[in-house]
C-alpha positions in Angstrom: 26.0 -2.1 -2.3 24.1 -1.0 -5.3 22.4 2.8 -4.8 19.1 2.7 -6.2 15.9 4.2 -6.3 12.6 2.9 -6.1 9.0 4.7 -6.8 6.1 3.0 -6.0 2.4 5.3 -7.7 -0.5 4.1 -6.2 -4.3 5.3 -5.9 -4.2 7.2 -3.0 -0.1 7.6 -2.6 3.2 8.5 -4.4 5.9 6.9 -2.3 9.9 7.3 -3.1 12.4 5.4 -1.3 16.3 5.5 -2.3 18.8 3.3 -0.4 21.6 1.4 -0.6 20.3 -2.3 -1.4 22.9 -6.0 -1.3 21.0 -7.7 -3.8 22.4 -10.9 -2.6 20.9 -10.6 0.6 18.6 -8.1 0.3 20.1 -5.7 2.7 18.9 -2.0 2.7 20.7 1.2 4.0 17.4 3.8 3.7 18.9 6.8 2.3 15.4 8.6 1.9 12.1 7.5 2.0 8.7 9.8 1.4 5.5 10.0 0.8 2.8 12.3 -1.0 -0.7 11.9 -1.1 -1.7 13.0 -4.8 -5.3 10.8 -5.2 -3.8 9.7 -8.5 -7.4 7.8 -8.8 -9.7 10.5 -7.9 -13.0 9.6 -9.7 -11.2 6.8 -11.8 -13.8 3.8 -10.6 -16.8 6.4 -11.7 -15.1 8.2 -15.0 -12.6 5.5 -15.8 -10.4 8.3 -16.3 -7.0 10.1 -15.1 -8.7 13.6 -13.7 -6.4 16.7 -14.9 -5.7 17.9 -11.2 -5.1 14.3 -10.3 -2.1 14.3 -12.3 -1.2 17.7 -11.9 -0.5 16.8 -8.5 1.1 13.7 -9.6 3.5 15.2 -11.7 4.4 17.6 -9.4 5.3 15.1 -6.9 7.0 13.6 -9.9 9.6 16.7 -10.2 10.4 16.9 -6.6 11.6 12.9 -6.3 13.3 13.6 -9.4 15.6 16.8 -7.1 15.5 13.8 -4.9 17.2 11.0 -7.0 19.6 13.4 -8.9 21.1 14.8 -5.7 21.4 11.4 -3.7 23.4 9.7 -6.7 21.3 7.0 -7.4 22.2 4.4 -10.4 19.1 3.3 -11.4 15.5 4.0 -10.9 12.2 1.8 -10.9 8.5 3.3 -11.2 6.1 1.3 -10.6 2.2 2.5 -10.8 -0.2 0.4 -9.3 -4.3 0.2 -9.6 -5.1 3.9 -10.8 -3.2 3.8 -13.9 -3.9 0.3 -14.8 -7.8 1.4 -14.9 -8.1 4.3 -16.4 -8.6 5.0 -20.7 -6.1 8.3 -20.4 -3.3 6.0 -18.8 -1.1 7.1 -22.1 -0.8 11.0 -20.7 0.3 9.9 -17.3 2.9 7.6 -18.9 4.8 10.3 -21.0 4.1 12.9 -18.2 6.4 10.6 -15.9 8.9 9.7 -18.6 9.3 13.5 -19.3 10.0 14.2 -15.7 11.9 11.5 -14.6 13.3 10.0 -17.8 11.9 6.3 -17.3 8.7 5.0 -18.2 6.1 3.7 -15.3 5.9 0.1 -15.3 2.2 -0.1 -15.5 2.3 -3.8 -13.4 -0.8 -6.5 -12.9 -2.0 -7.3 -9.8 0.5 -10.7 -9.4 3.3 -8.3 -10.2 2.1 -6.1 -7.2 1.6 -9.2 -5.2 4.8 -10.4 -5.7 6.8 -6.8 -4.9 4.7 -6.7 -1.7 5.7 -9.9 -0.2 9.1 -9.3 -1.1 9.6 -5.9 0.5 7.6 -7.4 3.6 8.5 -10.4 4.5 12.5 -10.4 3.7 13.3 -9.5 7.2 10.4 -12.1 8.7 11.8 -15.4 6.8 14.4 -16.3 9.4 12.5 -15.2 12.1 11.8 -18.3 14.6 8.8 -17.3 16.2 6.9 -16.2 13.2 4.7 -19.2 12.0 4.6 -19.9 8.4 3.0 -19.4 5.8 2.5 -15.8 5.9 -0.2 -14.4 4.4 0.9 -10.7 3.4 -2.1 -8.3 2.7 -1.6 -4.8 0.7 -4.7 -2.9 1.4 -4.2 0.1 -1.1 -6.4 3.0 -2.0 -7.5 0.7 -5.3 -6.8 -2.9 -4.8 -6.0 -5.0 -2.0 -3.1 -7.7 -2.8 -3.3 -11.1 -1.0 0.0 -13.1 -1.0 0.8 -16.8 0.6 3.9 -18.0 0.8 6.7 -19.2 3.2 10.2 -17.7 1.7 8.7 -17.4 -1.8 5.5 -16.6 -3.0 2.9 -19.6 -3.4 -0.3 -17.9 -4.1 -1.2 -14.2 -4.9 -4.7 -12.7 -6.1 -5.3 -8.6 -6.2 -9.1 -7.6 -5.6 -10.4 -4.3 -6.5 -11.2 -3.3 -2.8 -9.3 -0.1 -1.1 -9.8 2.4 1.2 -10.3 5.1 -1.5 -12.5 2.7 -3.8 -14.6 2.0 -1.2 -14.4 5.6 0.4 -15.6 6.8 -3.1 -18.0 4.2 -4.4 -20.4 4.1 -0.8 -19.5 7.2 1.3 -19.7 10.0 -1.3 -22.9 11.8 -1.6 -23.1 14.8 -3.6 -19.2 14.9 -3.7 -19.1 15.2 -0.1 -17.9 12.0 2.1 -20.6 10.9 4.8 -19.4 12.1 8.0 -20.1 9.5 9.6 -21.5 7.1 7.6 -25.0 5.4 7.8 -25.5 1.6 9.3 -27.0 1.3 5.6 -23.2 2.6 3.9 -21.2 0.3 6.2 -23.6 -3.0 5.3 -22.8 -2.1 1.6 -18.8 -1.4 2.0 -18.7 -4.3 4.5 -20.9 -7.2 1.2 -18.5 -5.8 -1.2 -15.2 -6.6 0.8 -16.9 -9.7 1.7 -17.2 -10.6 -2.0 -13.4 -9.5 -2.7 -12.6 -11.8 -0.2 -14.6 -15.1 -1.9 -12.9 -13.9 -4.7 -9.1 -14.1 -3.2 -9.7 -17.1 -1.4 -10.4 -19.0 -4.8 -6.6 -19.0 -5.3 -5.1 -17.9 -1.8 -5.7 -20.1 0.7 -6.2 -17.9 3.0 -7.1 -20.2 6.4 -3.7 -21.7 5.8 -1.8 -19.1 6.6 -0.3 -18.8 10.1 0.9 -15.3 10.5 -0.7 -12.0 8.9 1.6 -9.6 7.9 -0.4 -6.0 7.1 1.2 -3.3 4.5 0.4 0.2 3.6 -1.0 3.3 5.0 -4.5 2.1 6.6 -2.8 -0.6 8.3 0.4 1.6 9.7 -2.1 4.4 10.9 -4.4 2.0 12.5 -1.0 0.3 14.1 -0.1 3.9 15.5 -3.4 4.6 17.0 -3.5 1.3 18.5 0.4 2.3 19.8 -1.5 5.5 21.0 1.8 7.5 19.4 1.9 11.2 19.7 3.3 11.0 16.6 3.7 9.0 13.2 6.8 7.0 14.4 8.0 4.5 12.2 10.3 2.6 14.0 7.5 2.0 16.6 5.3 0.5 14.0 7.2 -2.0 12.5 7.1 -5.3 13.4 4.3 -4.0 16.2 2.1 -6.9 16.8 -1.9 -5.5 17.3 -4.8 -7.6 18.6 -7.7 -8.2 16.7 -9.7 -6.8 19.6 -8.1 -3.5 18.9 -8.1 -3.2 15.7 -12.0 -4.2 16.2 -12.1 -1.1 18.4 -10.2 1.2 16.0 -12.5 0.4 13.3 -15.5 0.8 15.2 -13.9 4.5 16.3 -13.2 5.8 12.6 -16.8 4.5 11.9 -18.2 6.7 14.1 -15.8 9.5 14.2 -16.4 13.1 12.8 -13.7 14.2 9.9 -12.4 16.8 12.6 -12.1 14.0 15.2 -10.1 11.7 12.7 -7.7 14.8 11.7 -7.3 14.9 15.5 -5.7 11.9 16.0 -1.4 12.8 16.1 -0.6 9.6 13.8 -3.1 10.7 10.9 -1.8 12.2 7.6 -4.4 14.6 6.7 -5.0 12.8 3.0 -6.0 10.0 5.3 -8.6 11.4 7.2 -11.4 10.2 4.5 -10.6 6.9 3.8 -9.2 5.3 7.5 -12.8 4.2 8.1 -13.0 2.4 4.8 -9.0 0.9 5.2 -9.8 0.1 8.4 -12.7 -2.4 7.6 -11.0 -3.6 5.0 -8.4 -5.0 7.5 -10.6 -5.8 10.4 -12.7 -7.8 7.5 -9.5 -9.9 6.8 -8.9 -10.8 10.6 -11.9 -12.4 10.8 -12.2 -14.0 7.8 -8.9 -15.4 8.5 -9.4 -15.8 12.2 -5.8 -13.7 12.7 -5.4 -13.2 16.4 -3.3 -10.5 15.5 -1.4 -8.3 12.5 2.2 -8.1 12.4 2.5 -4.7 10.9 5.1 -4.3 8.4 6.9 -0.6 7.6 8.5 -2.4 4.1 6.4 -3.1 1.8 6.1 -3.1 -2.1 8.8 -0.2 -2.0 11.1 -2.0 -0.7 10.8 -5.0 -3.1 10.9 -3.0 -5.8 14.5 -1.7 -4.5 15.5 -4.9 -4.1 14.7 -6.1 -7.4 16.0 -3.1 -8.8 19.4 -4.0 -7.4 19.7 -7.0 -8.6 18.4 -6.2 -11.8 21.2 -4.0 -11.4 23.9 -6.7 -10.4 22.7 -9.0 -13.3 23.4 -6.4 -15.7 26.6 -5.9 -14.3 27.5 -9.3 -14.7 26.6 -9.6 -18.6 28.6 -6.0 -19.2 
C-alpha cells in the first residue's frame, strides 16, 4: 500500500481525499475524504477571470488540506484543478497561490484528462460486477463542465462540454446578482436548449445510445440520489452504488424547479453551497436520461478523486521501480 493524497479543484468544489491505494489492483483504504464549497468559478463564464474572494476561499481551503496531508503522512500528493482554472486569464495567481501552500503545482488538466480520472475512480469497483451491463457510460456533471466517458474496462470515448450546475445556475438564473427563486418557464426552456446542444456536441464522439449502464458522479447527482433515498442525512454509504429510477429523478427535478431557496436548504441531504445550483444539476442529469433512454443511474460515491489516487499510486510504484 502506497499512502497518498489526492486533490481534486473544481468550479463549484475543493475535494481532498488521502488513503491508502494498491496500485496493482486499485484497492483503496479512505483515510480522509472532504469537501469545501469555495465557488472557485464565481463569475469566470461572465469576467473570464479568477474573482479575488474566489480564491481567497480557495486558498484557505488550500491551507487546511495541507494540516490535513502533513499529519496523515502521506507520500505524495496530486492537485488537479478542473474547468475554473482552465478558463480563466488570471489562472497564473491561482497556480503559485497553490504551489505556495501546498508545495506542488495544480495540474491544470483538459477535459479528456478529466474524463479519463473520472471513469477510473468510478467504475474500478463496477468492472467485475456481473449484473452491470456494459459499456458504461460515466457522466461527471460539475459546476463547469460535464465529462462524458464510454468504455467497458478502459476508456473508449470521452468528450467534456461546458454545461454545469453553476454555469448554468449563473448564465440563466441570475438576475441582478440574485438567483431566480424559482425560475421562470422562459429560464428553464433556455438552461434546458443549451444542455440539449452540449449533448449534440458529446454525442459526436461518445456514443452515447451504446452504452448500457449509466453511472452518475459528483455532487448534483449524490444529492439528488439522497433525496430520492429520502435520508435524514447525507449518508454516503447509502448512496453508493444506489440504483434511482428515471421516474424519480424526473420528480426531483421537477421539485428543485419549483422549490423556494429556503425549501431546498430544508431538505437534510443538501449542503448549503448547493442550494443554488441543484435545480440546474439536476436537469442536467434528468436531460442525460432521456437522451440516453437510462432507465436508471447507478450513482457512484468515487469519482475523479479516486482516480486521481489511484494514479498517483502508481505513479508512485513506477518511480519506485526506476529508483
Amino acid at each position: 500500500m502506497t499512502r497518498v493524497a489526492g486533490i481534486d479543484c473544481g468550479t463549484n468544489s475543493i475535494r481532498l481525499l488521502v488513503a491508502d491505494c494498491d496500485p496493482a489492483t486499485g484497492e483503496l483504504v479512505e483515510l480522509d475524504r472532504r469537501m469545501t464549497i469555495v465557488r472557485l468559478g464565481q463569475g469566470v463564464d461572465k469576467t473570464g477571470r479568477l474573482a479575488p474572494e474566489a480564491l481567497e476561499r480557495t486558498f484557505a481551503a488550500c491551507r487546511e488540506y495541507a494540516a490535513v496531508i502533513k499529519e496523515l503522512g502521506a507520500q505524495r500528493l496530486r492537485f488537479v484543478a478542473t474547468s475554473a482554472s482552465r478558463d480563466a486569464e488570471n489562472r497564473d495567481e491561482f497556480v503559485r497561490g497553490v504551489l505556495d501552500i501546498l508545495g506542488v503545482e495544480p495540474e491544470v488538466i483538459s477535459g479528456d484528462q478529466e474524463a479519463e480520472f473520472s471513469f477510473t475512480g468510478a467504475t474500478k469497483e463496477l468492472t467485475g460486477t456481473d449484473h452491470l451491463e456494459k459499456p458504461f457510460l460515466v457522466v461527471d456533471i460539475g459546476g463547469g463542465s460535464t465529462e462524458f466517458v464510454v468504455g467497458e474496462e478502459h476508456v473508449r470515448a470521452a468528450r467534456s462540454v461546458d454545461v454545469g450546475c453553476v454555469r448554468m445556475t449563473e448564465r440563466h438564473l441570475v438576475v441582478d446578482g440574485v438567483v431566480t427563486d424559482p425560475p421562470s418557464e422562459a429560464q428553464i426552456a433556455a438552461i434546458r436548449a443549451d444542455i440539449e446542444a452540449a449533448l449534440d456536441l458529446a454525442a459526436q464522439t461518445v456514443p452515447l445510445a451504446e452504452a448500457r449502464t449509466l453511472v452518475g458522479l459528483a455532487g448534483s447527482v449524490t444529492t439528488v440520489a439522497g433525496i430520492a433515498l429520502g435520508l435524514a442525512e447525507y449518508d454516503s454509504a447509502a448512496i453508493h452504488h444506489a440504483r434511482i429510477p428515471y421516474e424519480k429523478v424526473r420528480e426531483i427535478s421537477e421539485r428543485m424547479l419549483t422549490a423556494t431557496h429556503a425549501e431546498r436548504a430544508a431538505i437534510p441531504v443538501m449542503h448549503p453551497g448547493r442550494v443554488d445550483v441543484i435545480a440546474a444539476g439536476a436537469l442536467v442529469l434528468l436531460a442525460i436520461m432521456e437522451r440516453t433512454g437510462a432507465s436508471e443511474v447507478v450513482v457512484s460515491e468515487h469519482d475523479i478523486l479516486d482516480g486521481i489516487a489511484i494514479k498517483t499510486a502508481e505513479e508512485a510504484e513506477a518511480a519506485k521501480r526506476r529508483v
